[in-house]
C-alpha positions as CSV (number, residue, x, y, z in Angstrom):
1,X,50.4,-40.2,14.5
2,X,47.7,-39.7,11.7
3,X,48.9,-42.6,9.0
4,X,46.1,-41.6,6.5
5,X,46.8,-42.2,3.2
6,X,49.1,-44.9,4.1
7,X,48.4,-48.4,2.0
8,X,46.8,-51.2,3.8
9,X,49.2,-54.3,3.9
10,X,48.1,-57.2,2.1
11,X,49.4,-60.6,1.0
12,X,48.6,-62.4,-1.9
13,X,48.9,-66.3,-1.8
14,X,50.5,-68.9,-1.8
15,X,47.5,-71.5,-2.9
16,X,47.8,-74.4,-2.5
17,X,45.8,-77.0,-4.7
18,X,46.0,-80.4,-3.8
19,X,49.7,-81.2,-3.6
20,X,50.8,-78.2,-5.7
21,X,51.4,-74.8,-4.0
22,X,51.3,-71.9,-6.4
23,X,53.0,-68.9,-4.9
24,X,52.1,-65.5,-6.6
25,X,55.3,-64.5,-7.3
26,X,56.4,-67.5,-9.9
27,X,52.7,-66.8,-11.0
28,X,53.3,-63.0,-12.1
29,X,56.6,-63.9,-13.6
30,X,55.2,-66.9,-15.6
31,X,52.5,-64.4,-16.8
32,X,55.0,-61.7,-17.7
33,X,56.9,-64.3,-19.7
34,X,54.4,-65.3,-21.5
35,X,53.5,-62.0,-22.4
36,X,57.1,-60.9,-23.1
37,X,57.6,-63.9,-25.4
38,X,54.3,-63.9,-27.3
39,X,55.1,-60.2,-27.7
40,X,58.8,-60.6,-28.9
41,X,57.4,-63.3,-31.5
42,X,54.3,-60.6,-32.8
43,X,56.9,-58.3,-33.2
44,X,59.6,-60.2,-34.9
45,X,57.0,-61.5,-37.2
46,X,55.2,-58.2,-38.0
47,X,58.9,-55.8,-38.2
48,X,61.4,-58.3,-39.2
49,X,60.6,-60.8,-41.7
50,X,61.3,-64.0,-39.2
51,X,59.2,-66.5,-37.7
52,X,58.0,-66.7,-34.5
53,X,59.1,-69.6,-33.8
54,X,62.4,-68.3,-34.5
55,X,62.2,-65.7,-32.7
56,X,61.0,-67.4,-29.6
57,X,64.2,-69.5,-29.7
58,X,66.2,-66.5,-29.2
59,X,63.7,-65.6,-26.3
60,X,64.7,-69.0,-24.6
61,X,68.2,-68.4,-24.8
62,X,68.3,-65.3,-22.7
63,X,65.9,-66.5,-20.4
64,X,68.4,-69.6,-19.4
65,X,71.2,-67.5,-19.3
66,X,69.6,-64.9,-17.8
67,X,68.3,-67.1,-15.4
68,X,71.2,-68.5,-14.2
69,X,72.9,-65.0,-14.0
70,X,70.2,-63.5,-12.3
71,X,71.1,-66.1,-9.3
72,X,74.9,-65.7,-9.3
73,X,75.1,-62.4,-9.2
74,X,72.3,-62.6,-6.6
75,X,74.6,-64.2,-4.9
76,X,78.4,-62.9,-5.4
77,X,76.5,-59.1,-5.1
78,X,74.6,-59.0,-2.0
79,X,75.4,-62.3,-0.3
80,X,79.0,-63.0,-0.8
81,X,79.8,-64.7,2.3
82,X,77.6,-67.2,1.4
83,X,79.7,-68.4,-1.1
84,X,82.3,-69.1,1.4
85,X,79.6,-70.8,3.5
86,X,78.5,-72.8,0.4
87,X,80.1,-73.0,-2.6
88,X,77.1,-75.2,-4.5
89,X,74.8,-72.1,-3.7
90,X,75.9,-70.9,-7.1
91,X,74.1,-73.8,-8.5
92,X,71.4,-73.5,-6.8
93,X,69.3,-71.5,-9.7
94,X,65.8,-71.9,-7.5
95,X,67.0,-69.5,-5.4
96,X,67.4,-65.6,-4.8
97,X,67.9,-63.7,-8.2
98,X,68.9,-60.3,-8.8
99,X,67.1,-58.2,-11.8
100,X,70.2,-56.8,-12.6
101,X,71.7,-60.0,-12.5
102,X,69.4,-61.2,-15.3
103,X,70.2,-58.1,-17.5
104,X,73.9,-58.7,-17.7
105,X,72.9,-62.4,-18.3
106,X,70.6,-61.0,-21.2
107,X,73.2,-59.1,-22.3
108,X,75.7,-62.1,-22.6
109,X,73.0,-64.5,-23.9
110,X,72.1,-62.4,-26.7
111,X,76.3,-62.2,-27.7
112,X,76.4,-66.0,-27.7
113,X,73.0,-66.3,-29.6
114,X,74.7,-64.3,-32.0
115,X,78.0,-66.4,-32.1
116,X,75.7,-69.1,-33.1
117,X,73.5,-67.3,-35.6
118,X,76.5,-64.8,-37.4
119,X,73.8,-64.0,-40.4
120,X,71.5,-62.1,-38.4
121,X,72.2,-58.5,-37.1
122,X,73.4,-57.9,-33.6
123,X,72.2,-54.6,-33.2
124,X,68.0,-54.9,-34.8
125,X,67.8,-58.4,-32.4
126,X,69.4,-57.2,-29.5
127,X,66.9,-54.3,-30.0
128,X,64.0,-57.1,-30.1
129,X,65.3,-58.5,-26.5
130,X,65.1,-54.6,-25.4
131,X,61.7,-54.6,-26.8
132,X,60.2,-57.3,-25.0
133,X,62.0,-56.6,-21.6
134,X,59.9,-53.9,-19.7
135,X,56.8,-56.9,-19.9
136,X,58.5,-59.5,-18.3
137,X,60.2,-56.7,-15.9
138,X,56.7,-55.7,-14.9
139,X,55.4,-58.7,-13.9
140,X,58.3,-59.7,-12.3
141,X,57.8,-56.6,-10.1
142,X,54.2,-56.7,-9.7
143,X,55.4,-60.1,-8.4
144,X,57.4,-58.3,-5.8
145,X,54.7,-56.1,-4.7
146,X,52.6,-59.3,-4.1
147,X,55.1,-60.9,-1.7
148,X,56.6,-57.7,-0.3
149,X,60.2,-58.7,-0.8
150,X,61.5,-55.8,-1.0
151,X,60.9,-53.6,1.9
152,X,62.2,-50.0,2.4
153,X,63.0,-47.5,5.5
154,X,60.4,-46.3,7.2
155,X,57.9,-44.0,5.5
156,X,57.8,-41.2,8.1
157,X,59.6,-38.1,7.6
158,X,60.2,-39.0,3.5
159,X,61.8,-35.8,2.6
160,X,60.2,-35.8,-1.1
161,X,56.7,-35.7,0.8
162,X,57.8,-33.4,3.6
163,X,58.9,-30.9,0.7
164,X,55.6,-31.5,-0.9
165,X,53.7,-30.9,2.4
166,X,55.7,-27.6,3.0
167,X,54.3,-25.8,-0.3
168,X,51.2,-27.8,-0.7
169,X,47.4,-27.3,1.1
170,X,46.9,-28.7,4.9
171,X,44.9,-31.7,4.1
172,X,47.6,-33.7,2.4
173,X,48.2,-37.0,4.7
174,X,50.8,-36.8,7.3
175,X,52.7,-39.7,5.7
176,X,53.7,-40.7,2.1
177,X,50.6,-42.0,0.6
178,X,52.1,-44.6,-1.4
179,X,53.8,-46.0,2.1
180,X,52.5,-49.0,3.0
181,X,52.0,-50.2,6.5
182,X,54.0,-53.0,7.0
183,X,53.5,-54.7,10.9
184,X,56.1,-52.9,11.9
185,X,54.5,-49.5,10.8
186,X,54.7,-47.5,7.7
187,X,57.4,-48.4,5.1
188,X,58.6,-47.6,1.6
189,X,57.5,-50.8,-0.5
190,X,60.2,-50.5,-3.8
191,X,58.7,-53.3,-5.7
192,X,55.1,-51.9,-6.2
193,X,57.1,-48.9,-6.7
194,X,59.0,-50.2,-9.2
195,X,56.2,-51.6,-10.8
196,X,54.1,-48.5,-11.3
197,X,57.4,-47.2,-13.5
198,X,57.7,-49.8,-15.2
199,X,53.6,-49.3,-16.1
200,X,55.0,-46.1,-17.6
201,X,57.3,-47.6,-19.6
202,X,55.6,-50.6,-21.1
203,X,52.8,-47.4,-22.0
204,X,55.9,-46.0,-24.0
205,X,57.0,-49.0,-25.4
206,X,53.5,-49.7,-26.9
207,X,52.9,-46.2,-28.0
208,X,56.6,-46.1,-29.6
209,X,56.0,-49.3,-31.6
210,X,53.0,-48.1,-33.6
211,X,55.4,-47.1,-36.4
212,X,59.1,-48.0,-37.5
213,X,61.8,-46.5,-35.0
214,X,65.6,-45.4,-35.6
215,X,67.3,-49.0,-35.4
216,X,68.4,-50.0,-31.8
217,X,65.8,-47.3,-30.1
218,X,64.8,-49.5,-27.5
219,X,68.5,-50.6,-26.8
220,X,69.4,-46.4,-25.4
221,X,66.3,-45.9,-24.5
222,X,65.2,-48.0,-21.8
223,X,68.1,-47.6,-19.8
224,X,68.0,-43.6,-20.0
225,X,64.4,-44.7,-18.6
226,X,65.0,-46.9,-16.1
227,X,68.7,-46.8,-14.5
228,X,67.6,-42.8,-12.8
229,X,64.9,-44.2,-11.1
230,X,66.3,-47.5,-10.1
231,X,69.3,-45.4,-8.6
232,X,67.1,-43.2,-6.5
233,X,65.0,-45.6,-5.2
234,X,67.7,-47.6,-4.2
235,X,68.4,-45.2,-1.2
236,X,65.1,-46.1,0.0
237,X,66.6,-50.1,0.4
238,X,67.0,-51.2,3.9
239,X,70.4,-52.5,5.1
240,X,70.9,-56.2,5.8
241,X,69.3,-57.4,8.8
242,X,66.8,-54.6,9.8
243,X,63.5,-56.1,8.5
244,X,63.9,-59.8,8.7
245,X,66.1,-61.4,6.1
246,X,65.7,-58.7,3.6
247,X,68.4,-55.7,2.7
248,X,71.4,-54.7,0.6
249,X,74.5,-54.8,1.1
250,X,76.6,-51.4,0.7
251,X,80.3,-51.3,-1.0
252,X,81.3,-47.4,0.0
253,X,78.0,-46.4,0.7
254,X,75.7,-47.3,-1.9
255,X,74.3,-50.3,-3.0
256,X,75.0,-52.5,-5.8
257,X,72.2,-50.9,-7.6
258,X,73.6,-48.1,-7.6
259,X,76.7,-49.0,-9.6
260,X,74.5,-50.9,-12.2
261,X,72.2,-48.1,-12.7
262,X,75.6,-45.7,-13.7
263,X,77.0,-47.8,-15.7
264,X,73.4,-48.8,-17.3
265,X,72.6,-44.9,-17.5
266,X,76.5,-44.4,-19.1
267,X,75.6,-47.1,-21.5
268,X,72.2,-45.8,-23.0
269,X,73.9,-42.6,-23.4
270,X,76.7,-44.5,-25.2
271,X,74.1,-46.2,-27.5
272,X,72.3,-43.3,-28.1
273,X,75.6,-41.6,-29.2
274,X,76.1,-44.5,-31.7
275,X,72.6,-45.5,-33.0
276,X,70.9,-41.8,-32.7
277,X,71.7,-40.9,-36.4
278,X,70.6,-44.5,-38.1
279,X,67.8,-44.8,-40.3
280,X,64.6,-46.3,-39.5
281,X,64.0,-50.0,-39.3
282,X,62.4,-51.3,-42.4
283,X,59.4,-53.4,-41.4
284,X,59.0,-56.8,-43.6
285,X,55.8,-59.0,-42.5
286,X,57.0,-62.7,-41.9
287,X,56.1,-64.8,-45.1
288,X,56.4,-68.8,-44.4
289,X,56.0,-69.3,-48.0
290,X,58.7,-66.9,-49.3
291,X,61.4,-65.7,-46.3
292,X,61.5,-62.5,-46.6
293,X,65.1,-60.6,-47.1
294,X,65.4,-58.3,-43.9
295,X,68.4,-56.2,-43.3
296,X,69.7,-59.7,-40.9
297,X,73.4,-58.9,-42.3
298,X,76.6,-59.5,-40.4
């Protein structure tokens, strides 16, 4: 079988340095949180009249919460019999998370944030969070392209590429060129996948953010982005079982993913419904010596 144009296999870290092993998957996501919190903070401070400082607060709460979500629906989503096995495997936060999971976590972090700050506006800081989401995201995926934790079916005989091969000139590659070969042969890898999206979108993101936006943009947006392609590539997610300890459950056929990425997609449409005829945010630098008056109203 010619496999040209398949990607070789590699595998980056752990190190270990002394007694401290750094594996390079809680490296990328510590880089993409710094990122994603330095970048929330610029912006706060450059488009809404806050400090950075402040900013960064809200930051921490949905990184907690989201945290902690990200594990237990980890858990309750794709491994529910292990609850059964061990109930204090909710607890254990170290362990597996689920993207999605930390989305609905962000979601309810940034509800109690505001229960606890009622003077500043739900809808332009919940637009913030939105903001700085695709940088952590990234990183968190390139994290998954590092350590290959998401493996998909088998490359050969990928429809898209057959389709392509069937209209296109003889010398494309037998198999999927962005397959990588995986020792059990060529495979779909869905975080690098993943990853080179969410390149795109963090290229929007910045390009979008040179000037004011309609308020809540980023809040409709992002999910009319991301929650298509996330639902298509999650029929390229092996089932539980068939490549080591990775797959995903199915409830009726389709993955939890799946129903995420509908309801996500239903959402953006919903927000863009809602927010599509609101005027532009009103940028107001961040003054320490004379707090600005932003448009932070109940």
């Amino acid at each position: 079988m010619n496999i040209l144009g398949v990607l070789p296999y590699w595998v980056v870290g752990p190190w270990n340095i002394g007694p401290l092993t750094i594996h390079s998957f809680g490296l990328a996501v510590a880089i993409g949180l710094v990122i994603g919190f330095s970048l929330l903070a610029r912006r706060a401070e450059r488009g809404m009249g806050v400090s950075g400082e402040f900013a960064q607060n809200f930051g921490i709460w949905l990184l907690v919460i989201g945290w902690i979500s990200a594990h237990v629906l980890d858990v309750l989503f794709y491994e529910p019999h292990m609850v059964l096995e061990d109930p204090l495997i909710l607890f254990k936060v170290w362990g597996s998370i689920s993207s999605y999971g930390g989305l609905i976590g962000g979601i309810l972090a940034t509800f109690i944030w505001h229960r606890r700050n009622p003077d500043k506006n739900l809808l332009d800081w919940a637009n913030l969070g939105a903001f700085s989401l695709p940088f952590c995201w990234l990183w968190g995926r390139i994290g998954c392209a590092m350590v290959h934790d998401h493996p998909g079916v088998r490359a050969e005989g990928f429809w898209l590429w057959e389709q392509i091969k069937a209209i296109g000139p003889e010398s494309l590659p037998e198999i999927w060129p962005l397959a990588m070969q995986f020792p059990d042969g060529p495979r779909h890898d869905l975080g690098l996948y993943e990853a080179i999206w969410w390149v795109f979108i963090v290229a929007f993101c910045l390009i979008m953010d040179r000037k004011p936006r309609r308020r809540g943009f980023y809040l409709w947006t992002l999910p009319l982005l991301y929650a298509p392609a996330r639902f298509a590539l999650d029929f390229l997610r092996v089932e539980p079982n068939q490549v080591g300890t990775a797959g995903d459950i199915r409830y009726f056929g389709l993955t939890p993913g799946h129903y995420i990425s509908v309801a996500l997609f239903a959402l953006g449409i919903v927000l863009w419904l809602r927010f599509r005829h609101l005027p532009a945010e009103v940028w107001v630098r961040y003054n320490p010596a004379k707090p600005a008056e932003t448009n932070d109203k109940k």
